[in-house]
PLY file of the C-alpha trace (Angstrom):
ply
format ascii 1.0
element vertex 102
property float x
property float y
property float z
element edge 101
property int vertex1
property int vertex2
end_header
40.35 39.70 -29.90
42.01 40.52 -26.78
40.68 42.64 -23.79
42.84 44.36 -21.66
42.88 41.99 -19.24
45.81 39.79 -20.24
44.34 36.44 -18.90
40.89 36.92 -21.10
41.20 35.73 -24.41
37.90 36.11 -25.91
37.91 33.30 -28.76
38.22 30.72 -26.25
34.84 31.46 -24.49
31.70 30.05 -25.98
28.38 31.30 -25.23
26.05 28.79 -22.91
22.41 28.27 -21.94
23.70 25.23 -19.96
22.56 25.54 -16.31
23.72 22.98 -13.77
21.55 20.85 -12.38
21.02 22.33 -8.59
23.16 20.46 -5.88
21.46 18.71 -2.94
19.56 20.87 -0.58
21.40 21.42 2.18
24.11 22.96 -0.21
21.76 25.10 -2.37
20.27 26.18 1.31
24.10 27.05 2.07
24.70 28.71 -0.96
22.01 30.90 -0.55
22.73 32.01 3.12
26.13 32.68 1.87
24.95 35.35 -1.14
22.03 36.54 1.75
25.12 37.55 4.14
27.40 39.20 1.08
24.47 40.99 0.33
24.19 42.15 3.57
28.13 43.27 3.48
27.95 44.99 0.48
24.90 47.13 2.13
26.48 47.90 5.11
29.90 48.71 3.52
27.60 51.12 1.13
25.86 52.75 3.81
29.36 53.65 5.31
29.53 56.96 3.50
32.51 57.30 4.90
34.54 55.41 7.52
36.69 56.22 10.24
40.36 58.16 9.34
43.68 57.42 10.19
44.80 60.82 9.80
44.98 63.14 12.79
43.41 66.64 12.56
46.45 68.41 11.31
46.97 65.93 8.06
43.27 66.83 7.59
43.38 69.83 6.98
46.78 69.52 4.85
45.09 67.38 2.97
42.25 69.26 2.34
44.53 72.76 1.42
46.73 70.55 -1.06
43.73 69.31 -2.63
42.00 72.76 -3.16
45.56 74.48 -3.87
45.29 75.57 -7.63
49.32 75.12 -8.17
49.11 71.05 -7.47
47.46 68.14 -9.04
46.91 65.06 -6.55
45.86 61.88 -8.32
46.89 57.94 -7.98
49.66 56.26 -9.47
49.86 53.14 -10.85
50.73 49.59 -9.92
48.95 50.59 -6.52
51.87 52.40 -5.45
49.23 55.51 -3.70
48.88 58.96 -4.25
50.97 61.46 -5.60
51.34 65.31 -5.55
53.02 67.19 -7.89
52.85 71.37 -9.21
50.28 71.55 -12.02
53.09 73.09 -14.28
55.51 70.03 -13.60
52.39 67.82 -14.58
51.59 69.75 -17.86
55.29 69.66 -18.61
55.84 66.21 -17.83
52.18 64.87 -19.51
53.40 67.01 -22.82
57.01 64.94 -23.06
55.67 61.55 -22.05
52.26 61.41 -24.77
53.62 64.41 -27.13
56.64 64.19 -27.57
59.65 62.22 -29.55
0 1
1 2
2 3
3 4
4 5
5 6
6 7
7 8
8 9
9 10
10 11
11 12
12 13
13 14
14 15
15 16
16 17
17 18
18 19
19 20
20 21
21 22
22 23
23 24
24 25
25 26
26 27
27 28
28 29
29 30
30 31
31 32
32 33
33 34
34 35
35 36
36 37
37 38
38 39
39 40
40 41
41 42
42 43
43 44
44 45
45 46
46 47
47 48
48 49
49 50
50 51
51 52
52 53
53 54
54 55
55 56
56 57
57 58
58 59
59 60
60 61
61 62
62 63
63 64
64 65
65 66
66 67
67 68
68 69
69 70
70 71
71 72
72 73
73 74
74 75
75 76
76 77
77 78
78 79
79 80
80 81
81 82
82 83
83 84
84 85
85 86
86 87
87 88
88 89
89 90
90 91
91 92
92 93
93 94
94 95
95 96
96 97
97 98
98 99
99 100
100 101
């Protein structure tokens, strides 16, 4: 059984309680600094509510009035290719044809 992730092919993974024997110290003592200072990233990065913009004040505030606007949807697209605006009846229309219709 497949996953959506086309590389994952479930049938050829076997469940393990093997655990490799533990390298030499100074590795393991390298490893562990290594996950210590990820760890410490991740933290950091999470504490960062919210980072600095690259949008002046005016694209602020556009921003902000498109999102709130009832008449517009905002959301991503995909294959990474950003954001996207477009009116809310457009979207309904569009969304109906695409999953609805023929």
């Amino acid at each position: 059984e497949e996953t959506n992730d086309s590389e994952y092919v479930k049938r050829l993974y076997i469940k393990s309680k093997y655990l490799p024997p533990p390298g030499n110290n100074e590795v393991e003592e390298r490893l562990w600094q290594f996950c210590k200072e990820v760890e410490g990233m991740v933290e950091k990065n999470q504490s960062n509510q919210r980072g600095a913009t690259n949008l002046n004040t005016l694209q602020q505030q556009l921003l902000r009035t498109l999102k709130n606007h009832p008449e517009v949807v905002i959301f991503l697209t995909d294959k990474n290719l950003g954001p996207t605006i477009i009116e809310q009846e457009e979207y309904v229309k569009r969304a109906l044809q695409d999953h609805l219709g023929d």
